[in-house]
C-alpha positions, 0 to 999 in steps of 0.5 A: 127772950128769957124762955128761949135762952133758958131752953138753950141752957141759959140761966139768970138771964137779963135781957134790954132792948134799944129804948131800954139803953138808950135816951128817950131823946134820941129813940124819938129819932125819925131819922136813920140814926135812930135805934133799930127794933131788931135787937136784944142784949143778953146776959146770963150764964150756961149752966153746968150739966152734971 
């Protein structure tokens, strides 16, 4: 995920997945309400071109 927001001009880019921000309690879910796989939160900067 880092290489990928860092060839798109991203920088300092953090990323998590669910299990990451969730309680492990409720990531153990074997019902529908538990966290999808299919998702990362992001966070970073463009940077400036010159």
């Amino acid at each position: 995920m880092t290489a990928l927001l860092n060839d798109h001009g991203f920088a300092d880019v953090t990323h998590a997945g669910p299990g990451d921000m969730v309680d492990a309690g409720l990531w153990a879910r074997s019902d529908a309400l538990r966290p999808a796989r299919l998702f990362q939160v992001a966070d970073g900067y463009i940077r400036m071109v010159s």
